[in-house]
Residue, then its C-alpha position, 0 to 999 in steps of 0.5 A: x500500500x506505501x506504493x501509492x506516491x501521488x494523487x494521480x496513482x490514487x485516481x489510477x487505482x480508484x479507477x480500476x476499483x483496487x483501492x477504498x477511496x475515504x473521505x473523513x471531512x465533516x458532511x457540511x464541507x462534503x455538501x459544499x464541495x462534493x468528494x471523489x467520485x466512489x468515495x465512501x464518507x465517515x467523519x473523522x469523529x466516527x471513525x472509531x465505531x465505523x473502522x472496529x471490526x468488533x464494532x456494531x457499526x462497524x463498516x464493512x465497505x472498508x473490507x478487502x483494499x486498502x484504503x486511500x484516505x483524504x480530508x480537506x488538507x490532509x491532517x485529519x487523513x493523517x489522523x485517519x490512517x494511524x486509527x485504521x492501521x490500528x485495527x488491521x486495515x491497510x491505509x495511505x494517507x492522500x492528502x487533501x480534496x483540492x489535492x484531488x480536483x487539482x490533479x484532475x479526479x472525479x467528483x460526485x455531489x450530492 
């Protein structure tokens, strides 16, 4: 997974479905802006119940690839990866979402 080195491999990859895409800002920025086409939202502030795999709200949408994680700037991706390696998931942090639309990567709203 520490092979992914640039946004452009992560759009590569999502592409051809063999990475998770995470979006871990708050619901009002993924209102405002959209996120990365495919992208799977947990806030960082839920992250803990929804990543636990003995977790009753556990997310099983973050099973079976590694996931590539962004928030607006990349801080909170930061955050993110250390909590989702915590509980076995294999994780990358990918920077921020302008990161994403400045290098050309697809965009879903609403």
């Amino acid at each position: 997974m520490n092979d992914i080195t640039s946004i452009p491999q992560a759009i590569d990859l999502a592409a051809r479905g063999q990475i998770t895409l995470l979006d871990v800002r708050e619901a009002g920025e993924v209102s405002a802006s959209g996120t990365a086409k495919g992208a799977v939202h947990i806030p960082l502030g839920l992250l803990p119940l929804k990543a636990d795999p003995k977790a009753p709200d556990y997310d099983r949408r973050l099973e079976g690839k590694p996931v590539a994680v962004f928030c607006a700037a990349g801080a909170r991706a930061g955050r993110a990866v250390a909590l989702l390696q915590q509980f076995g998931h294999q994780a990358v942090n990918i920077g921020g979402f302008g990161d994403w639309c400045g290098c050309g990567g697809p965009v879903q709203r609403g």
